[in-house]
GUBANU-128266 format. One record per residue (C-alpha): x, y, z; residue in three letters. Coordinates in steps of 0.001 Angstrom, whole numbers. Layout:
+---------+---------+---------+--------+
!      c1 !      c2 !      c3 ! residu !
+---------+---------+---------+--------+
!       X !       Y !       Z !    Ala !
...
+---------+---------+---------+--------+
% end
This chain:
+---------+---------+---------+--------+
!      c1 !      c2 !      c3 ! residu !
+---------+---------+---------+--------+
!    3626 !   23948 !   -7977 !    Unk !
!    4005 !   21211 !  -10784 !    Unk !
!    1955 !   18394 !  -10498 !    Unk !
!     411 !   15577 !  -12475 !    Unk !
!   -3508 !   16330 !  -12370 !    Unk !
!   -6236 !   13100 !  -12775 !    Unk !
!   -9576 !   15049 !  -14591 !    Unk !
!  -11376 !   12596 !  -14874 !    Unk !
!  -11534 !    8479 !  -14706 !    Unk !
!   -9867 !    6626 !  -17865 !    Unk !
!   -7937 !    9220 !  -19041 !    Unk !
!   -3905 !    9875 !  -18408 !    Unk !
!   -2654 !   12505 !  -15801 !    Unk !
!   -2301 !   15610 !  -17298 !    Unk !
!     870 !   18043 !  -16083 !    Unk !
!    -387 !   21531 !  -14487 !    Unk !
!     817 !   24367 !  -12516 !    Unk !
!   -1750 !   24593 !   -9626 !    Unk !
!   -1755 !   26858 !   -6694 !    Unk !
!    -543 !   25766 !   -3416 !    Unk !
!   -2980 !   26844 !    -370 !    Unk !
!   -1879 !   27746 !    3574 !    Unk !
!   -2235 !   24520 !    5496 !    Unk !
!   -5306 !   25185 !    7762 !    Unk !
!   -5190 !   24154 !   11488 !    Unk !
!   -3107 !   20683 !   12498 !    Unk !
!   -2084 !   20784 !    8705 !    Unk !
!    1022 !   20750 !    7543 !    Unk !
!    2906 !   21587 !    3957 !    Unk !
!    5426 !   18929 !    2847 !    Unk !
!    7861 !   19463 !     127 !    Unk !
!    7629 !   15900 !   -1845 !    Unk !
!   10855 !   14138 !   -2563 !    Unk !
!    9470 !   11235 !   -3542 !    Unk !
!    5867 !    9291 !   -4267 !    Unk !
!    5243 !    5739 !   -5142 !    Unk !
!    3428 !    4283 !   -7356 !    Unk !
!     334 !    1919 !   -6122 !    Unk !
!   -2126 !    -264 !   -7796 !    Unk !
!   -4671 !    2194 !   -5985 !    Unk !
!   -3554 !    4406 !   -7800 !    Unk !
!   -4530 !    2827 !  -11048 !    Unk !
!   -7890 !    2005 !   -9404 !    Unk !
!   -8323 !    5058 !   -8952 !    Unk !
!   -7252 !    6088 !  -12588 !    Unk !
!   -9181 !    3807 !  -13850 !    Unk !
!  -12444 !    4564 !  -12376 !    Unk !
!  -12778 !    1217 !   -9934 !    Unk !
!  -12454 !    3405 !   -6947 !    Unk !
!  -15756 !    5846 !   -7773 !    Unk !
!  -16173 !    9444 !   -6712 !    Unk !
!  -12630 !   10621 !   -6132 !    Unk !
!  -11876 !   14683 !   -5570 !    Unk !
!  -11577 !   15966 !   -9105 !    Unk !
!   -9259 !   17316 !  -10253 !    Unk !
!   -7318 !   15309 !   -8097 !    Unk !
!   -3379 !   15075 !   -7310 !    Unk !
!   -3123 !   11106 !   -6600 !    Unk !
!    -260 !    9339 !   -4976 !    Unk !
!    -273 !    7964 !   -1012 !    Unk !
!    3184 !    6692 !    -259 !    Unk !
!    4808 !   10416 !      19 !    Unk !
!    8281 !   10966 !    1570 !    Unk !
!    8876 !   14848 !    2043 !    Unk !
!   10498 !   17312 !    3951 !    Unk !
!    8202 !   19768 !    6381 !    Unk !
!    8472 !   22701 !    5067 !    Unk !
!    5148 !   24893 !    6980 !    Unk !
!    3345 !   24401 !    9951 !    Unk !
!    -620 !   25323 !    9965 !    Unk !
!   -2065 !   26954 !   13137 !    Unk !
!    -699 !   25536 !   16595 !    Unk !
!   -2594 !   23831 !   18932 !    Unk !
!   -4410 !   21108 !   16178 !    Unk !
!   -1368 !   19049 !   16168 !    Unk !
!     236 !   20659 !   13379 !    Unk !
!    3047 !   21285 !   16206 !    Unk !
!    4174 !   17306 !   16299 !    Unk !
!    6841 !   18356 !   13156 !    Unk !
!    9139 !   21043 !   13009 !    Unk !
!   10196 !   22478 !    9545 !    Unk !
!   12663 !   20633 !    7915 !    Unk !
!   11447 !   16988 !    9274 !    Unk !
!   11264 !   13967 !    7408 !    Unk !
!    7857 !   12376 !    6988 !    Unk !
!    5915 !    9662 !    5422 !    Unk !
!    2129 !   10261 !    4232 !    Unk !
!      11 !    7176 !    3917 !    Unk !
!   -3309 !    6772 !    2565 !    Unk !
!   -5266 !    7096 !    5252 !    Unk !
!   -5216 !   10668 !    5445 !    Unk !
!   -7836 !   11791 !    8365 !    Unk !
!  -10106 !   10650 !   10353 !    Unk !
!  -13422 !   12222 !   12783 !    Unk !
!  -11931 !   11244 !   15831 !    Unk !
!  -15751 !   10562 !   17407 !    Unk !
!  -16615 !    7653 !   16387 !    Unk !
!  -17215 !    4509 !   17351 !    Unk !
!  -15074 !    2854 !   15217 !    Unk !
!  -12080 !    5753 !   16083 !    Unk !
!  -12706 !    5075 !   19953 !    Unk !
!  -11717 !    1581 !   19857 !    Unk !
!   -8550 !    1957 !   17763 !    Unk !
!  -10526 !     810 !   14358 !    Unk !
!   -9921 !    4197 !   12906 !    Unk !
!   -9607 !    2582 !    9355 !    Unk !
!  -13136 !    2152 !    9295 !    Unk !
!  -14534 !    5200 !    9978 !    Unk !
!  -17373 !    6159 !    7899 !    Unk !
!  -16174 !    9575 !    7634 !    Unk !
!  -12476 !    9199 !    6742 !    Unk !
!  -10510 !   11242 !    3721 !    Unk !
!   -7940 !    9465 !    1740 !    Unk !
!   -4589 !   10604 !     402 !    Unk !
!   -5072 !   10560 !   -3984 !    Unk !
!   -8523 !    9869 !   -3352 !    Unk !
!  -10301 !   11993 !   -1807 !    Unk !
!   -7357 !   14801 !    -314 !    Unk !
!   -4439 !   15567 !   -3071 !    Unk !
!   -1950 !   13622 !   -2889 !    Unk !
!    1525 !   13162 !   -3716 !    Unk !
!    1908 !   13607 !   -7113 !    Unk !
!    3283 !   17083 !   -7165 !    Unk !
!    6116 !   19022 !   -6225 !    Unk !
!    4554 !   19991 !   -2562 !    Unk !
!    1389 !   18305 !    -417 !    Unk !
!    -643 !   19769 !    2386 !    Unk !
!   -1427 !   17042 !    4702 !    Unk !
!   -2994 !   16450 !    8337 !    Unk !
!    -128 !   16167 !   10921 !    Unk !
!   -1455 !   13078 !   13098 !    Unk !
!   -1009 !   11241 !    9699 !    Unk !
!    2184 !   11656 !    9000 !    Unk !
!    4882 !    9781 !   10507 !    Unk !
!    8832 !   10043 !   10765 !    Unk !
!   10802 !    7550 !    8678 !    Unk !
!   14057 !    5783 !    9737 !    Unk !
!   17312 !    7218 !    8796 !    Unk !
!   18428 !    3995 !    7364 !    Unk !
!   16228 !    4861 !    4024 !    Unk !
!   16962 !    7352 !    1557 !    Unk !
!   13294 !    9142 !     143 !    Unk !
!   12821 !    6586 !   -2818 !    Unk !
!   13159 !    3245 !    -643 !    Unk !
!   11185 !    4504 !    1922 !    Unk !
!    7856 !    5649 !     -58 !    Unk !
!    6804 !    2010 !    -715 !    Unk !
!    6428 !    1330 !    2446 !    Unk !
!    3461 !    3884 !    3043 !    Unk !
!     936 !    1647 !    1394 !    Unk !
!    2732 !   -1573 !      32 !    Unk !
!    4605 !   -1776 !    3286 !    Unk !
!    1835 !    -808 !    5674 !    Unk !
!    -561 !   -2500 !    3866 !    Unk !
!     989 !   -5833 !    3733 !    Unk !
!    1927 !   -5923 !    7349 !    Unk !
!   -1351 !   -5351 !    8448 !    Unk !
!   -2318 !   -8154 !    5809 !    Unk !
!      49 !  -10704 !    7764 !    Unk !
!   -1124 !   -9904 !   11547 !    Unk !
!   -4216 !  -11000 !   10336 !    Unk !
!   -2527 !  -14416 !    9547 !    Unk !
!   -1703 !  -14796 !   13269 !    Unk !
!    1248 !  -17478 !   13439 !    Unk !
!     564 !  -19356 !   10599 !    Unk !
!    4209 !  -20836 !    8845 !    Unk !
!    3547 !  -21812 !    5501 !    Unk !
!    2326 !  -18608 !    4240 !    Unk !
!     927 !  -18319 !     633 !    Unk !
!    1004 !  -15106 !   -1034 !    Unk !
!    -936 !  -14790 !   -4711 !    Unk !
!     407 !  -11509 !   -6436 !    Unk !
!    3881 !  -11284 !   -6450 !    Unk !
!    4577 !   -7355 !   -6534 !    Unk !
!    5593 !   -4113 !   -4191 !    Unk !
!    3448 !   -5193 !    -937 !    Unk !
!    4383 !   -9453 !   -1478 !    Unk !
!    7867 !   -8480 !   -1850 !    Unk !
!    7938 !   -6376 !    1070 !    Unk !
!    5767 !   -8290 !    3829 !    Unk !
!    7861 !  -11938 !    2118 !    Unk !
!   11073 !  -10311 !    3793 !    Unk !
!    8894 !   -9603 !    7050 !    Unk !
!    7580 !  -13196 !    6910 !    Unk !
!   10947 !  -14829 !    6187 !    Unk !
!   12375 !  -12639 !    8928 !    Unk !
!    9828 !  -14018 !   11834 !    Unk !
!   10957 !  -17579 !   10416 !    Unk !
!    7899 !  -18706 !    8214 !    Unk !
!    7582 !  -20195 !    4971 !    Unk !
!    6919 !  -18343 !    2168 !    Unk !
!    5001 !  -19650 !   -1069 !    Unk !
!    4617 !  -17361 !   -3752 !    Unk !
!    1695 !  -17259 !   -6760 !    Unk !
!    2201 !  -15181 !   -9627 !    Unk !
!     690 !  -14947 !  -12750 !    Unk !
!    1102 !  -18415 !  -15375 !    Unk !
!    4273 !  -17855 !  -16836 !    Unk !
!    6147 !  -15389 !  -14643 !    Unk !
!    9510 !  -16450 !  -14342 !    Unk !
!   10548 !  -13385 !  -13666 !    Unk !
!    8387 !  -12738 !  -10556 !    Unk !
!    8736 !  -15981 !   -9558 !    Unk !
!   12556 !  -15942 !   -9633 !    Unk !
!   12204 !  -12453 !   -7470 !    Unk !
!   10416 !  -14256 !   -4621 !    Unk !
!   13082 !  -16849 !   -4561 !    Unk !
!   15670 !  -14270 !   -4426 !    Unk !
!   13906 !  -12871 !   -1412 !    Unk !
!   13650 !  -16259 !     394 !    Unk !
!   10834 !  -18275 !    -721 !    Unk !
!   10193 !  -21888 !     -35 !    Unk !
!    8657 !  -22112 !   -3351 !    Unk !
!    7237 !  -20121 !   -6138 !    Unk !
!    4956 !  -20758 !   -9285 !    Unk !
!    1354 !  -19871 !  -11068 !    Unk !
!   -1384 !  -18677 !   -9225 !    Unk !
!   -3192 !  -22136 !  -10674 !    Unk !
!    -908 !  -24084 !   -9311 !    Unk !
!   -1431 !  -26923 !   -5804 !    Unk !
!    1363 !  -25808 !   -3563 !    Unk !
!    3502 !  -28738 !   -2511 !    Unk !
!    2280 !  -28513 !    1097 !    Unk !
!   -1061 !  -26845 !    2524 !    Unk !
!    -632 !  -23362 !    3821 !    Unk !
!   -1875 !  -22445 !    7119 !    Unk !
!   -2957 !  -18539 !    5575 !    Unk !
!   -2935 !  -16751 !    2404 !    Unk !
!   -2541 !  -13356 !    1346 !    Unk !
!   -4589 !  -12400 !   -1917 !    Unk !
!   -2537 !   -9154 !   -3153 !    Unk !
!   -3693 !   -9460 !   -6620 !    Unk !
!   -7096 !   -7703 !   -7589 !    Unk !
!   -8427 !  -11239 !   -8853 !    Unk !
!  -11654 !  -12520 !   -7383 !    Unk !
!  -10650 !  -15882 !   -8916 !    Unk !
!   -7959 !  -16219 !   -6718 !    Unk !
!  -10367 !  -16419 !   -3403 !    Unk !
!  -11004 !  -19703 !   -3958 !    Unk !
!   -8055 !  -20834 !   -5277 !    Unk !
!   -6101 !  -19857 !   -1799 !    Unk !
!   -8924 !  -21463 !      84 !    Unk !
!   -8161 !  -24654 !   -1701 !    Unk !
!   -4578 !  -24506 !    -770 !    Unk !
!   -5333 !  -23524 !    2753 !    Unk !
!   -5273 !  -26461 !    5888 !    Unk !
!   -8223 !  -26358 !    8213 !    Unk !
!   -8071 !  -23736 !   10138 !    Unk !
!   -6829 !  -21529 !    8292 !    Unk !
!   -7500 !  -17767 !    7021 !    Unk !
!   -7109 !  -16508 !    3441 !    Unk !
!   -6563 !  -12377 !    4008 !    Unk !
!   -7395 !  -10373 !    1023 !    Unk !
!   -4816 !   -7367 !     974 !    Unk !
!   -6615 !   -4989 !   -1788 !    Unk !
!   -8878 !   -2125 !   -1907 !    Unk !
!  -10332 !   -3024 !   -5109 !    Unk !
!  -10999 !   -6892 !   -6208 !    Unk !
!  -13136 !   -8246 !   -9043 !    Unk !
!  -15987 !  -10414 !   -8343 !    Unk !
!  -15363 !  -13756 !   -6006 !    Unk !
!  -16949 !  -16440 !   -8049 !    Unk !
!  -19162 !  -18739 !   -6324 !    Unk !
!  -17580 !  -21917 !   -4904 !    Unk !
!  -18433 !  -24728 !   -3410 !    Unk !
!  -18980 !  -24886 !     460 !    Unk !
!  -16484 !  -27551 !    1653 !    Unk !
!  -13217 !  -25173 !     666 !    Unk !
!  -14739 !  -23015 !    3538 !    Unk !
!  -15980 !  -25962 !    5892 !    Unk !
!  -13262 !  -26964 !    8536 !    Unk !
!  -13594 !  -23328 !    9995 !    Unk !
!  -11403 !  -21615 !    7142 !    Unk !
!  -12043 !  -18207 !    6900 !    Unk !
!  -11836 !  -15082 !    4430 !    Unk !
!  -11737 !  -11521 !    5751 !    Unk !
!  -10110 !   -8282 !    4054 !    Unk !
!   -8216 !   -5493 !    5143 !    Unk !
!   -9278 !   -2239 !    5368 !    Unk !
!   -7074 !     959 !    5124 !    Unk !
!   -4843 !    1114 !    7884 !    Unk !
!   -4026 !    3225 !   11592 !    Unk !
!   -1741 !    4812 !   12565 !    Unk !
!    -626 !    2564 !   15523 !    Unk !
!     335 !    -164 !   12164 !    Unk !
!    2491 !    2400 !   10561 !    Unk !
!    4600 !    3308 !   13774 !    Unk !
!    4435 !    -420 !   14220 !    Unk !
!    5885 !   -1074 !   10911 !    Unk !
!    7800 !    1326 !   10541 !    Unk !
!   10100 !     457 !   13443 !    Unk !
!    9817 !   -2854 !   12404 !    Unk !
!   11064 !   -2339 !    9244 !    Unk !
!   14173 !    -601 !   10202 !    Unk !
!   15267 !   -3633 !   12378 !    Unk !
!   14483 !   -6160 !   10095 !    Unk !
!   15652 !   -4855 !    7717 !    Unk !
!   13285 !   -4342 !    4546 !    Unk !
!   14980 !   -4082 !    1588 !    Unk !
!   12717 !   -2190 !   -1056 !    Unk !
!   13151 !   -3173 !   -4426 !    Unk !
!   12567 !    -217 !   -6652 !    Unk !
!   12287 !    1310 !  -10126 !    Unk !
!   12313 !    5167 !  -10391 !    Unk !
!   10396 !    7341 !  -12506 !    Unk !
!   10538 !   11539 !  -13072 !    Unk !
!    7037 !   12989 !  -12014 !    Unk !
!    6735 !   13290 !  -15976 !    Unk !
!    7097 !    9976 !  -16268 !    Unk !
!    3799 !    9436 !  -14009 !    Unk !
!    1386 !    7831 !  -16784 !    Unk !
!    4670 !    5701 !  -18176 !    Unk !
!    4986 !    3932 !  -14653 !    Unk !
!    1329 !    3671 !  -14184 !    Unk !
!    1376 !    1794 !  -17757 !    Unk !
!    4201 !      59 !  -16508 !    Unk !
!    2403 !   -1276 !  -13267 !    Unk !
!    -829 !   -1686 !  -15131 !    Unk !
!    1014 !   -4542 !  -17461 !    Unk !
!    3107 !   -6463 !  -14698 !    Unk !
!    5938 !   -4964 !  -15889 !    Unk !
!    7472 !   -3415 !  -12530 !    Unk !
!    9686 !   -5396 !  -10379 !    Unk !
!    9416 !   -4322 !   -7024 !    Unk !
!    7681 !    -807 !   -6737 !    Unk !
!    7583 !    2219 !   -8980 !    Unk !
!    9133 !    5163 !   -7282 !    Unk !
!    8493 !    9191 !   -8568 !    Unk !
!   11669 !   11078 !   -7828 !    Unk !
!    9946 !   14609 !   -7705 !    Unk !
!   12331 !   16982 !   -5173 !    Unk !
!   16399 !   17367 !   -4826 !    Unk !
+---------+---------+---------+--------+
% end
């Protein structure tokens, strides 16, 4: 199969013709139609995300079409060939643990990643573990539905962790803000949106999509938030949101990857703010969101790329320069 192989960190994905394997037991082989592009991914390009597989296929937010089942009886049976799935990140988990017991399967200490530490999705085909992959709503053709593997699932999880708050704040305007802003507006809060100084662009976007108000990231909102979502990879930003943030309220930090928080002082956490992060994600929030999604509805903004194109749309991502989410169109 064609695919666009990472050989090591800081260098650009190199086009190959690899051999496809049988999928083992509960695995199953997905012909991939379509793959967007994440800022893991560029962590992961850019060597901020240490020890991935190598050579490695990246790519997490896979749409494809079933097209082999691995041995029966490991849950490989849950798709029949020909079935429309969606791959996220997560990718598998022990099943034993502690953590996997109690429904905190994003944590477990032994779990494989999709473009990390499993291939991924971009390539013409993908072996992946059955229990995570899920069917996608009819509603969305292969190219608006891959953001919302990671962006999607990602930034949902992000706002549950907000509880009710109204006047939401989200700093990094890009494919998960402008996905979990639609959720947000939908459930009837606030939205305030931070992008970087100077981003009319961005900012304009977020207003398009509902927004209460939108400017820099260094900028005093007009009201205080009760939460904040940190999407962007900017330590800085920490206590920025925290500053915007009432009493009582939480800033979530939506990333896998952040630079360093800078020290600040105490009183932007006293009056029982909080900061937590998000981890991964289970399955039970992508059949969650997923359904969610389709009643909303989310409208995914996109800009598609050929699998050729791979290194172009990470370059494009890497700069700002995407509106919405970059999309590989890889099968018919």
């Amino acid at each position: 199969m064609r695919a666009m192989l990472l050989d090591a960190p800081g260098r650009p994905l190199r086009e190959a013709e690899i051999a496809l394997r049988a999928p083992g037991p509960g695995e199953i082989t997905i012909d991939v139609r379509a793959c967007a592009v994440c800022r893991t991914d560029l962590h992961v390009v850019d060597g901020e995300l240490a020890h991935p597989k190598l050579p490695l296929v990246i790519g997490h937010e896979i749409v494809g079409i079933v097209s082999e089942l691995g041995s029966p009886g490991a849950g490989s049976e849950r798709f029949a060939p020909g079935a429309r799935v969606g791959v996220p990140w997560l990718g598998w988990t022990c099943g034993a643990c502690a953590f996997c017991a109690s429904g905190r399967e994003n944590l477990c200490a032994e779990a494989e990643f999709t473009g990390y530490t499993r291939d991924g999705g971009y390539a013409e085909s993908a072996i992946v573990d059955a229990r995570y992959a899920f069917a996608l709503p009819d509603a969305l053709d292969d190219l608006h539905a891959a953001p919302l593997l990671c962006a999607g699932l990602i930034g949902y999880r992000s706002l549950r962790f907000c509880g009710d708050a109204r006047r939401l704040g989200i700093y990094g305007f890009g494919a998960a803000a402008h996905l979990v802003a639609q959720v947000a507006r939908w459930q009837g809060r606030e939205v305030y949106a931070f992008t970087r100084a100077g981003d009319a662009s961005a900012q304009a976007f977020a207003r398009e999509l509902g927004a209460t108000w939108a400017g820099a990231s260094d900028e005093t909102p007009p009201v205080p938030l009760d939460a904040a979502i940190v999407f962007a990879p900017v330590g800085a930003l920490v206590p920025r949101a925290l500053a915007a943030v009432e009493r009582g309220g939480v800033v979530v930090c939506g990333g896998i990857h952040m630079s360093d928080v800078p020290s600040f002082p105490y009183e932007l956490l006293w009056g029982e703010r909080s900061v937590r992060s998000v981890a991964n994600l289970t399955r039970a929030d992508a059949e969650e969101f997923l359904a969610l999604a389709a009643q909303v509805p989310v409208v995914t903004e996109i800009e598609p790329f050929a699998l050729a194109q791979a290194n172009e749309a990470l370059d494009r991502l890497r700069r700002g320069e995407v509106r919405g989410a970059a999309v590989l169109a890889i099968g018919a």
